[in-house]
C-alpha positions in Angstrom: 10.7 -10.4 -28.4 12.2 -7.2 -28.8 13.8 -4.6 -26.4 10.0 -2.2 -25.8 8.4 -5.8 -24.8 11.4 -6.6 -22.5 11.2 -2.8 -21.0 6.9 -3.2 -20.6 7.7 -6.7 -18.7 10.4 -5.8 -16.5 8.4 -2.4 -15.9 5.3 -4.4 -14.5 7.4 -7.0 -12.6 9.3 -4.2 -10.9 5.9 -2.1 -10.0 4.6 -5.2 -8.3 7.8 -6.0 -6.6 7.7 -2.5 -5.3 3.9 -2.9 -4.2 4.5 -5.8 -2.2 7.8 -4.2 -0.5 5.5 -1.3 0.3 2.5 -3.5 1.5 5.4 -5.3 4.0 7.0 -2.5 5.4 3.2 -0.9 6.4 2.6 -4.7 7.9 5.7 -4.4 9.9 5.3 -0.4 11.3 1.7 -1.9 12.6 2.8 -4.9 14.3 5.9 -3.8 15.7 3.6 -0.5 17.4 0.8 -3.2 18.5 3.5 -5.2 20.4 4.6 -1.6 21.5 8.1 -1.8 20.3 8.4 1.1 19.0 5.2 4.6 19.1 5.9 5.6 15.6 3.1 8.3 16.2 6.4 9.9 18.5 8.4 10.2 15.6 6.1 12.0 13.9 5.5 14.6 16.7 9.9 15.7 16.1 9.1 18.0 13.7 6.0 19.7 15.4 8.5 19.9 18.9 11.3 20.8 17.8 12.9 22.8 21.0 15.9 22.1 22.9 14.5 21.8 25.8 12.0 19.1 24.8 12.3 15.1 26.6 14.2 12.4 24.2 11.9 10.2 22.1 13.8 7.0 23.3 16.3 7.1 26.1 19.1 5.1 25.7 19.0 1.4 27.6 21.4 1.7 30.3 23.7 -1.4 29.1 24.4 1.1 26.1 25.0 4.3 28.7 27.7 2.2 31.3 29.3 0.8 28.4 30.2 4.4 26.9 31.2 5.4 30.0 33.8 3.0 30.8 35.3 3.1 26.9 35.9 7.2 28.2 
């Protein structure tokens, strides 16, 4: 077995490896925006409006907000 045959292996291995990462990440975007989590389709929308005066995607929760306040 030389080094081209070791290069051809590892070079299919990683490509399916990479398939299958690719394949789980789309599974979790579409069931994480079924349970509404998170509106990916939102996120999308930042670069179209893109103004200063345009709403938050997410607010902050408002444990995160009181907390920030007090560590002032």
């Amino acid at each position: 077995m030389d080094i081209r045959e070791l290069q051809g292996y590892a070079s299919f291995f990683m490509t399916i490896f990479l398939v299958i990462m690719l394949y789980g990440y789309i599974i979790h975007l579409y069931r994480s925006e079924k349970r509404g989590e998170r509106d990916y389709e939102k996120y999308g929308n930042i670069a179209l409006d893109d103004e200063v005066t345009s709403t938050p995607i997410e607010d902050k929760p408002a444990s995160q907000r009181e907390y920030k306040e007090e560590n002032k």
